[in-house]
N, C-alpha and C positions, 0 to 999 in steps of 0.2 A: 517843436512839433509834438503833438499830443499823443497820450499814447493810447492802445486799444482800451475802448470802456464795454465792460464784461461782466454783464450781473449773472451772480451765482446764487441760481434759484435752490430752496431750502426749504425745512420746514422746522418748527419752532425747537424739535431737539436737536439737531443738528446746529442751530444757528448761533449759538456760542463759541464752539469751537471754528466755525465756519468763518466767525467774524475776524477772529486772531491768524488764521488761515492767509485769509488775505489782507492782512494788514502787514504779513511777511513778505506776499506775494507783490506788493505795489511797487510801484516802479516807474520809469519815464516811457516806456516799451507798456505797460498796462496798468490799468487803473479797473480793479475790480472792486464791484459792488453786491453787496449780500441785499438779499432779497427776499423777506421773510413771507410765503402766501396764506398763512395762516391756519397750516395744519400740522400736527404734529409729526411725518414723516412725508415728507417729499415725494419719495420715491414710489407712494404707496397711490399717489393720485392718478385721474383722468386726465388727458387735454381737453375735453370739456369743464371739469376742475378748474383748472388753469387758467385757459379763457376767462373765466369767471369771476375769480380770483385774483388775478396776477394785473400788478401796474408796474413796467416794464419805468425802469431811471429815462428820465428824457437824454439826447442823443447815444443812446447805447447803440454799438456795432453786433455783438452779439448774445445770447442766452446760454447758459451753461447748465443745464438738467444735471441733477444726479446719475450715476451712472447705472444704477437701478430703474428708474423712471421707465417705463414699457410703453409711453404715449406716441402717438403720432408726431413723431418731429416736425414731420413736412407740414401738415398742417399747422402746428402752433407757429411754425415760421409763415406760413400765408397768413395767418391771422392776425400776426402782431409787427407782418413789415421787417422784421429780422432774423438772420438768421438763428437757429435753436439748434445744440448741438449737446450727443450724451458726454456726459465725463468721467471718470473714473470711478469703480465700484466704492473704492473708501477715499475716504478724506485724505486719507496721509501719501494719496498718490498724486493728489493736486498741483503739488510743485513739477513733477515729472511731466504731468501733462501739459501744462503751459510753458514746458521747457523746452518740447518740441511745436510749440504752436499750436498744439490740441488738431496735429494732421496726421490722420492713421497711416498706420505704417505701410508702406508698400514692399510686401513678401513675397511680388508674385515674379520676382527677374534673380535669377543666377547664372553663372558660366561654367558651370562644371557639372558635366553629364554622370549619373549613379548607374552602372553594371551589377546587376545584382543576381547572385550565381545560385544556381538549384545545384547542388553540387551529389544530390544522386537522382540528378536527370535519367541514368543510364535504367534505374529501375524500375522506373514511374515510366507509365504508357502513355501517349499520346495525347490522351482525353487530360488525363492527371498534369504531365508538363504545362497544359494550357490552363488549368485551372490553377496553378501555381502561380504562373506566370502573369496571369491578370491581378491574382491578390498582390505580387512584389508592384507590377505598376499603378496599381491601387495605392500602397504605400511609398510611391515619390519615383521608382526604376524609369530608368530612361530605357537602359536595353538588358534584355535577359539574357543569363550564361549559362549554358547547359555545359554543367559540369560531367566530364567520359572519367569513369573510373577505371584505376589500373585492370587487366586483365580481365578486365568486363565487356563483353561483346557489347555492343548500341548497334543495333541491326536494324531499328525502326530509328534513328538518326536523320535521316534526308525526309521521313515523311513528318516527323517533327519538326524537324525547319518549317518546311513548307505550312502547317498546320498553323504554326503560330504565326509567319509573315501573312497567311490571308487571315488572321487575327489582329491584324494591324500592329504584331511588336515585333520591334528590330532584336536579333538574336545575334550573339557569341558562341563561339564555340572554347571551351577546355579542355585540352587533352595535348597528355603529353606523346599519344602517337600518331605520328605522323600522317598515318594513312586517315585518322578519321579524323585531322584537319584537311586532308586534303578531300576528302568529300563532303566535307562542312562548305570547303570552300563551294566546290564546284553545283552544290545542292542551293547554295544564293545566302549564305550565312553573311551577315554586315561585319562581326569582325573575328578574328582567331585570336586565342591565349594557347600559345606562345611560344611566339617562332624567333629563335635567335641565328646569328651569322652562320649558321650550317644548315638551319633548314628552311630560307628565304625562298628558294625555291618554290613550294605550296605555296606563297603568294601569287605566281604566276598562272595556279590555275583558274580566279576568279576574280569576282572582283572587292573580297572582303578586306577590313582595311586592319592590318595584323598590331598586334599588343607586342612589342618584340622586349625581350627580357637578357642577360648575361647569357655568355653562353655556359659560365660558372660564376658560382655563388661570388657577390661581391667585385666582380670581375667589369669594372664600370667601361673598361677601353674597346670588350668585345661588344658593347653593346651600343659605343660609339661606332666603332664600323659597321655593325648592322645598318644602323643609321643613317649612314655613308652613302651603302649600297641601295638601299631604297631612294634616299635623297638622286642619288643616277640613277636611276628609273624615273623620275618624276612623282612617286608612288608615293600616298599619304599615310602614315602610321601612326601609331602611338607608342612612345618611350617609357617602361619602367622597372630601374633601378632594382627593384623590390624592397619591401620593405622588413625586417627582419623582427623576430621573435625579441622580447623585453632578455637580457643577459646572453640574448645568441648572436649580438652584432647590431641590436637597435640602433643606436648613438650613430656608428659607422652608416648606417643604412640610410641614417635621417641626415648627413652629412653627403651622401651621393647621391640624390635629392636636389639638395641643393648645389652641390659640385655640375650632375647635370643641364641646371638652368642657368649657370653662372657660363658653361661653356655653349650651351644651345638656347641663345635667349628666348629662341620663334619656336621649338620643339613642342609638339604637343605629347604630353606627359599624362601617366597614368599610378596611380595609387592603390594599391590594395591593400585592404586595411588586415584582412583577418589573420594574421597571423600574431598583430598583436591583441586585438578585442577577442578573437576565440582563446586565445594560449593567455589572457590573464584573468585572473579570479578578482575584477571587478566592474561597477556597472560602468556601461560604456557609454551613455551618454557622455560623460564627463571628458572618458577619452576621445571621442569621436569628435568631440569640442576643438580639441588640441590639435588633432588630425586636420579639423577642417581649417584651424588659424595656419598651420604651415600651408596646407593645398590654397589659401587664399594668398597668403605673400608670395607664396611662388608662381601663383596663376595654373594651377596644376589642373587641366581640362577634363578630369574622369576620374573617378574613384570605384576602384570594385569594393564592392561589400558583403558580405558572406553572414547568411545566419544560420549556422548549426547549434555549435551549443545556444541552451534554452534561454543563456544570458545575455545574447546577443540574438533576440528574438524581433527589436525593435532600433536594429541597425539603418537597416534603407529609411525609416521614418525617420531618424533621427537626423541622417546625411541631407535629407532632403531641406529638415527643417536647419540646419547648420549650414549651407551652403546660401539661403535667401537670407540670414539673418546675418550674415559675413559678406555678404553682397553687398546690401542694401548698407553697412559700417564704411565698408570699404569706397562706396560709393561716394558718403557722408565727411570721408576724411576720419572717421571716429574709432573707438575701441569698441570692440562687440559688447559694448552696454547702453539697455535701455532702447533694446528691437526687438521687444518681446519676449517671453518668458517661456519658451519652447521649451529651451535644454536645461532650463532646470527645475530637474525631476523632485530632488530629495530636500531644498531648500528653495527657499524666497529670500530675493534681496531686501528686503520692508516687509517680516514674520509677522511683524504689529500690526495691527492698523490705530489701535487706542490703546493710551496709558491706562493702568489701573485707576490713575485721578480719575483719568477722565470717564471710565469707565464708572466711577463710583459718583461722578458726578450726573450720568446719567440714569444709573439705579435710583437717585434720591426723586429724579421727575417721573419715573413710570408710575400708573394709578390703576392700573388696569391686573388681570391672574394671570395674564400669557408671560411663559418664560423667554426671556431673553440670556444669547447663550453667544459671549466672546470671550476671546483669548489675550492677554496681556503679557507681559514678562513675569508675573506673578503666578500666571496660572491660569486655569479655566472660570469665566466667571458665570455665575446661574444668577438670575434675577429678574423677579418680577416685584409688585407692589407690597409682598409679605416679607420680602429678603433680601439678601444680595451673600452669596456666598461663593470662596475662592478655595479650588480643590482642583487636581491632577486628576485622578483615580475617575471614574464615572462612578465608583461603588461607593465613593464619600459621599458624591452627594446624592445618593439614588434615596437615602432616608429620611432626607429631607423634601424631597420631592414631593405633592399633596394629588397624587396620579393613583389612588386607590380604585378600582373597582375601575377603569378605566385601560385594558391591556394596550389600544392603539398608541395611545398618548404617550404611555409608560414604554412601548418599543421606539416611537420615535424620538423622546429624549435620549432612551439609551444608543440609539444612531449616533445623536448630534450629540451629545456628550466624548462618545468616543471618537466619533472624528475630530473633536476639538482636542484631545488628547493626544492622537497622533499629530495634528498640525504642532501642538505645542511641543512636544518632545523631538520632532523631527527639526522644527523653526521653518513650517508650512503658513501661509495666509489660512483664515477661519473665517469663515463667513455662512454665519448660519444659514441651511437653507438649500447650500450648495454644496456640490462635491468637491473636495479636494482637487485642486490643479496639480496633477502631476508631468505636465508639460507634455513633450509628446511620446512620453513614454508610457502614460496611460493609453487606455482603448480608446478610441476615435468613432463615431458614427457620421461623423461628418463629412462630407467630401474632404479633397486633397485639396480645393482651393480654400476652401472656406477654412479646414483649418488654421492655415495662415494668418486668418482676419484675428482681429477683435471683436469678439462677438459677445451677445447677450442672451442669455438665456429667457424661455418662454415664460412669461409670466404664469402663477398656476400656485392651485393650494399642494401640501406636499401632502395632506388626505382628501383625496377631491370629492371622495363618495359622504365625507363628511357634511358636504357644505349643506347639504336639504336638513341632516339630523341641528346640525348650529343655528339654522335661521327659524328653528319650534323654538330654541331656547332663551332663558333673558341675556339681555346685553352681556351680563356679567358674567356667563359660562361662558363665554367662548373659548373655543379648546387654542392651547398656546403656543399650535403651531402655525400660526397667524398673526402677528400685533395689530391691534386694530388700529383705526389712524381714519377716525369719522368724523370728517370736512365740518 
């Protein structure tokens, strides 16, 4: 049986590397073809371009666009009878993508509900809880936790329930006195933190579904009779262990954890993280990684999350995006590699996209003044038709630079200069043009669906008010933060 035939559309400086690309990639499962349309960057074309241009390998199944390309997919697939799909932003991601098939990933299923706790709900007024409370389900919360602080009256308590369930969010309540879970309850609260074997009772007075805890530290047996006792009532809970401070009983905590799934396979179980992401001095996506691989082997149905300190600012985003991409592994059979690049923030698995060779082998074809600005194992590289120069520092090469009299041109190198410095020094992807991926630990404008996708950014000059002063000028000024690429 034959295997899939896959031309991989190009343009003439790409198409060296491209050709060796797939010459790695061939196989009895795919048979790709490089397909040169005749301009010097691919990605820089029309689908009218294309059209135009483009003679598709006879029986090809489908088209493979650069992952830059902004053209109408759907239409080049009505035009040319097959279908056309985007590919990865660089070349050295090619293999990865045909390793799943080149089928985006699906991040939109997980099993484990985020509680994410306002923990001085008690101060914040009614207006304030709700505008809180929309930002945490903006960022991934399934239900909000209105944290009661010790010795702190909450007297506007039940009109906050109420404010935010005709707000459409399901609410928890925190506190460890009893009386204001018991009016949490009775006010229509979905669940209480945290009632153990002495204070079961306030479950009776509504119908919220309680988070039951030890009734002493570490104490796993009293919160199996809790357990018990709910279990004889018919009455649905949630189980947790707690999880303990890094040198205050972690190990121990991460072990009753597991002790309790081993003894209650069907329990539903709950996680609270913050006691180790707030109590340690590092960034947490990393740990909140870890957290999520155990909460996935154990099937652990709920996780609270807490952001107070400022280093755990970007906890519930993170939960969210670690629970769909443990999912979706888990689902797969797989190890959480190669379902997207959410959680990691401070590195990339594939830093490169091009060797220095290769890099230098494409300084030797550029003819045109726009600088061209990647990153290699060597270093930061600059080059257009006068040069090609390899520097760290953006101040090495800022003298070099021929940006005189020129202030726009000369801040936007110094942009892209230094974020190719940070990419390089951190071991980030670099790609001129674009921001830094810092997974989802950067700021987000997107929705909560979308950012789970694979997406493309809008095509666009990165000086747009330039473009009337570049089209007075000859070919040969054009400012270089553009490569030209003229069909």
């Amino acid at each position: 049986m034959s295997g899939e035939k896959v031309a991989l559309v190009t343009g003439s400086l790409a198409e060296a590397r491209l050709v060796k690309l797939a010459e790695q990639l061939a196989s009895e499962a795919l048979q790709p073809q490089v397909v040169n349309v005749g301009v010097k960057v691919a990605a820089l074309m029309t689908a009218e371009i294309i059209e135009r241009r483009l003679t598709l390998p006879d029986n090809v199944d489908r088209a493979v666009m650069p992952g830059r390309f902004r053209g109408d997919l759907e239409r080049l697939s009505r035009h040319f009878g097959v279908p056309f799909v985007r590919g990865p932003e660089e070349l050295a991601d090619l293999p990865a993508f045909f390793g799943r098939g080149g089928v985006e990933l699906d991040l939109s299923r997980h099993d484990c509900a985020i509680f994410a706790e306002i923990v001085d709900a008690t101060t914040l007024d009614v207006d304030g809880v709700v505008e809180r409370a929309r930002a945490l389900r903006a960022e991934g919360a399934d239900v909000v936790d209105l944290g009661c602080m010790p010795d702190t009256d909450f007297p506007h308590l039940e009109a906050t329930i109420a404010a935010l369930i005709a707000d459409g969010c399901r609410v928890s309540v925190d506190s460890a006195n009893p009386d204001e879970l018991a009016r949490a309850n009775r006010a229509g609260a979905h669940h209480l933190l945290s009632l153990n074997e002495h204070t079961l009772a306030i479950a009776d007075e509504g119908a919220a579904v309680p988070v039951l805890v030890p009734a002493n530290p570490g104490d796993l047996e009293s919160l199996l009779r809790a357990m018990d006792a709910m279990d004889a009532k018919g009455l649905p809970y949630l189980a947790d262990p707690i999880l303990d401070p890094i040198h205050f009983g972690f190990t121990a905590s991460v072990v009753r954890y597991t002790e309790l799934r081993r003894l209650r396979p069907e329990a539903s179980i709950l996680m609270g993280i913050g006691n180790v992401t707030e109590l340690t001095d590092a960034d947490t996506t990393g740990i909140n990684a870890i957290l999520m691989g155990m909460i996935s082997e154990l099937r652990i149905q709920a996780v609270l999350a807490v952001q107070v300190s400022p280093h755990c600012r970007t906890a519930v985003r993170e939960f969210d995006r670690a629970r769909r991409e443990y999912f979706a592994a888990r689902e797969a059979g797989s190890l959480p590699q190669g379902f997207g690049s959410g959680l990691m923030a401070l590195r990339d698995r594939k830093p490169v996209a091009s060797t220095a060779a290769e890099i230098a082998d494409l300084a030797k074809e550029i003819r045109d003044r726009n600088y061209r600005i990647e990153v290699s194992e060597e270093g930061v590289h600059v080059f257009n038709r006068d040069g090609h120069r390899i520097a760290v520092d953006p101040f090495d090469h800022f003298p070099h630079l021929a940006v005189e009299g020129d202030a726009g041109h000369a801040f936007y190198l110094g942009v892209e200069t230094a974020r190719a410095e940070i990419a390089f020094r951190l071991g980030k992807r670099y790609a001129q043009d674009e921001a830094l991926k810092f997974g989802v630990a950067g700021e987000t404008a997107q929705s909560l669906e979308e950012a789970h996708k694979l997406s493309f950014k809008n095509a666009g000059a990165t000086f747009a008010d330039k473009r009337a002063e570049r089209a007075k000028r000859a070919p040969d000024a054009a400012t270089p933060d553009e490569p030209e690429d003229q069909p």
